[in-house]
C-alpha positions as CSV (number, residue, x, y, z in Angstrom):
1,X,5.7,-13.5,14.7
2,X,9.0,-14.4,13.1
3,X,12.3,-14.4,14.7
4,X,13.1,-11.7,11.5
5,X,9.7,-9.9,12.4
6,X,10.5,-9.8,16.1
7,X,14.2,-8.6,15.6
8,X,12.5,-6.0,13.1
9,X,10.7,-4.6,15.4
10,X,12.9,-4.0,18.1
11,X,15.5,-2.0,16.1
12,X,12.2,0.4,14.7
13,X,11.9,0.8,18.4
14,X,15.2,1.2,19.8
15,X,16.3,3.5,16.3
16,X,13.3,5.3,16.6
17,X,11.8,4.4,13.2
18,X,8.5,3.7,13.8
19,X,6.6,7.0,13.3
20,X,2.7,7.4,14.3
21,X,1.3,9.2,12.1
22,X,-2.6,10.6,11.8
23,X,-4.5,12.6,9.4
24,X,-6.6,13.3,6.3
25,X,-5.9,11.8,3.1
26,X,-4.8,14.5,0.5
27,X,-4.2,12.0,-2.4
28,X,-4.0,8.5,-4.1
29,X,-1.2,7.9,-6.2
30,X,-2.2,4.4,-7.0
31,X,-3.4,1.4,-5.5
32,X,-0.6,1.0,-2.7
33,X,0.5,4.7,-2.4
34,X,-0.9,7.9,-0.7
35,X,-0.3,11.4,1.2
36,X,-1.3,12.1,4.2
37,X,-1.6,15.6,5.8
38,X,-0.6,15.4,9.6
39,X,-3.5,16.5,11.9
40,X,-1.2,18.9,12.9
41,X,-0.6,20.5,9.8
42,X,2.0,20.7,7.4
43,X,3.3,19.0,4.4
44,X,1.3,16.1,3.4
45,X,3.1,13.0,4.1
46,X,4.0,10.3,0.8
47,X,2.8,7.1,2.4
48,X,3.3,3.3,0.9
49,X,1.0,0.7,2.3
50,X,3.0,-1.7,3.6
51,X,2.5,-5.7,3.1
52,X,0.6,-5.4,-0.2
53,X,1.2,-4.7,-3.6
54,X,-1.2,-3.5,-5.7
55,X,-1.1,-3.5,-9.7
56,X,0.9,-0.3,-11.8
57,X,-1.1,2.7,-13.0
58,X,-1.0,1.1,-16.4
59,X,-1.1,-2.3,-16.2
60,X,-4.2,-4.7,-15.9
61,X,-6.7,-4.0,-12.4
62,X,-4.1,-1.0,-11.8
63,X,-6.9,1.6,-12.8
64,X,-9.9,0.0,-10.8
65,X,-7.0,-0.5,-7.4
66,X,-6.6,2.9,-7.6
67,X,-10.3,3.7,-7.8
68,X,-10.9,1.5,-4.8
69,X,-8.1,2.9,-2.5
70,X,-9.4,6.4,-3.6
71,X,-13.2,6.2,-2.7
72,X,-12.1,4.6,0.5
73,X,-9.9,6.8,1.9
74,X,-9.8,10.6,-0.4
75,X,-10.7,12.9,2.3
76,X,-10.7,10.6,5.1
77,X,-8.4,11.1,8.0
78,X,-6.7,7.7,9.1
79,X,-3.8,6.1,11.3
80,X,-0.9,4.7,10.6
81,X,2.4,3.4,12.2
82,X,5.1,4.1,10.0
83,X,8.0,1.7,9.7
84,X,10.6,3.1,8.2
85,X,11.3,4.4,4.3
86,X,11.2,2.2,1.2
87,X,13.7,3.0,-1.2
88,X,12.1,5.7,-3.1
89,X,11.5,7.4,0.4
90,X,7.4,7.1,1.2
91,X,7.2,6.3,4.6
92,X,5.8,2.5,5.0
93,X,2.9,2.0,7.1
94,X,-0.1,0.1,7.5
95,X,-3.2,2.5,7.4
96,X,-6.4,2.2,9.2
97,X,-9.4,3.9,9.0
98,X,-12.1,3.1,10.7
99,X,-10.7,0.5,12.8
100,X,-10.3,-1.2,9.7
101,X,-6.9,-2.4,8.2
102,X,-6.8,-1.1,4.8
103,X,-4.2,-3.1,2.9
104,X,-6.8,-6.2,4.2
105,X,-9.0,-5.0,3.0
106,X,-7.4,-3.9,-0.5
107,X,-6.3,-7.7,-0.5
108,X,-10.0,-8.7,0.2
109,X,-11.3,-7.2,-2.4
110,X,-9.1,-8.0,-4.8
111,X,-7.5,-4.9,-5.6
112,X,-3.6,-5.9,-4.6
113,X,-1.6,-9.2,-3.9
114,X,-0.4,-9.7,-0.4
115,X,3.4,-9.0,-0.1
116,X,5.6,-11.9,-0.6
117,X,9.2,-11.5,0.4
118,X,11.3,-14.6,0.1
119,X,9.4,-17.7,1.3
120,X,6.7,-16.0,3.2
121,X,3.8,-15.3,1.8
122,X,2.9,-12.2,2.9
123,X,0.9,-10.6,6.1
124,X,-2.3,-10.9,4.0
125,X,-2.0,-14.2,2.5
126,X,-5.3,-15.6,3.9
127,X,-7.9,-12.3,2.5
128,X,-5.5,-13.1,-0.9
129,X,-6.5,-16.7,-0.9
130,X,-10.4,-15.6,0.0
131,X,-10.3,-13.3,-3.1
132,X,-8.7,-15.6,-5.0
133,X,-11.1,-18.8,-4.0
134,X,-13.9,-16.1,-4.9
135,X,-13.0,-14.6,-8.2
136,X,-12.8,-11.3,-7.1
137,X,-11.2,-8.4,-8.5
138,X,-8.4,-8.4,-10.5
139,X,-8.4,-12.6,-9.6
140,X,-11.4,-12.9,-11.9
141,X,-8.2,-12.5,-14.1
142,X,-6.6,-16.0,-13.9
143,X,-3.8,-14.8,-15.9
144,X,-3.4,-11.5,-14.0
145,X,0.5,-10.7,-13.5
146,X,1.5,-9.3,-10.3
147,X,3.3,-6.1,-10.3
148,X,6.9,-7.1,-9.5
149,X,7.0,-9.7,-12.5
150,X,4.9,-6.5,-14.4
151,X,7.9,-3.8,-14.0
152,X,10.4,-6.6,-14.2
153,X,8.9,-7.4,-17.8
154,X,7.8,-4.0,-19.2
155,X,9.4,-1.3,-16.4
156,X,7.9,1.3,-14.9
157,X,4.6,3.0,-16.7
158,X,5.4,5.9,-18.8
159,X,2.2,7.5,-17.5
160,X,3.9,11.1,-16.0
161,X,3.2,11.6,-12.7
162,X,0.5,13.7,-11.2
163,X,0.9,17.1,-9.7
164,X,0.6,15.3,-6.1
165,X,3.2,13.1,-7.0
166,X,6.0,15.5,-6.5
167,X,7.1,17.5,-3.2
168,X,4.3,18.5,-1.8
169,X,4.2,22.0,-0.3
């Protein structure tokens, strides 16, 4: 773990911001976005996966990443830690389902790039080289763009959101 990982961690725990979180998965936004309604009940919960990042709604793979995330998970009820917001407020978190990690596997397949944040490159760089070294997914595409140079380039998708995507009741 990182010195920044490490010191990360401790302020989630001694600010509280680590949230568990369990439930059943209500809707897919895209391929690295989701809501999540608590096994207690209540408002579905917006939920980022955190450490990948998977292509727009309308660019290139963003379609068949969405597709993926939502046959794996619609339905299903998972786990999560939350660490904190990002800045459009979804609570981050890594889900699992099934013991499995799901932005791994997301990576695996070749539906999302692992996160990279300065000079690391990311907490699923080895399932991204795997799916790179095997042509899979959207690295069948050699010239695939990955989304941050995407919205840098063309912005966000014009594609309006969907029903789910606002305040959920």
């Amino acid at each position: 773990m990182t010195r920044g990982a490490a010191v990360l961690m401790l302020w989630c725990v001694a600010t509280g911001a680590a949230q568990a979180l369990s439930g059943t998965v209500t809707h897919v936004t895209d391929g690295d976005t989701l809501w999540v309604r608590p096994d207690g009940g209540g408002k579905p919960v917006k939920v980022r996966l955190e450490g990948l990042d998977a292509p727009e709604r309308c660019q290139a793979w963003g379609p068949q990443a969405t597709a993926a995330l939502t046959e794996k998970l619609l339905g299903q009820r998972i786990e999560l830690e939350g660490r904190g917001r990002d800045d459009y407020g979804r609570l981050l978190g890594r889900p699992m389902w099934g013991g499995v990690d799901v932005g791994a596997w997301m990576v695996a397949q070749g539906h999302a790039w692992s996160y990279r944040w300065r000079s690391s490159e990311g907490p699923y760089a080895a399932e991204e080289a795997q799916a790179r070294r095997a042509h899979r997914g959207l690295f069948a595409d050699a010239q695939a763009i990955e989304p941050r140079t995407f919205r840098h380039d063309h912005g966000p998708c014009d594609a309006p959101p969907s029903h789910a995507d606002k305040a959920q009741p």
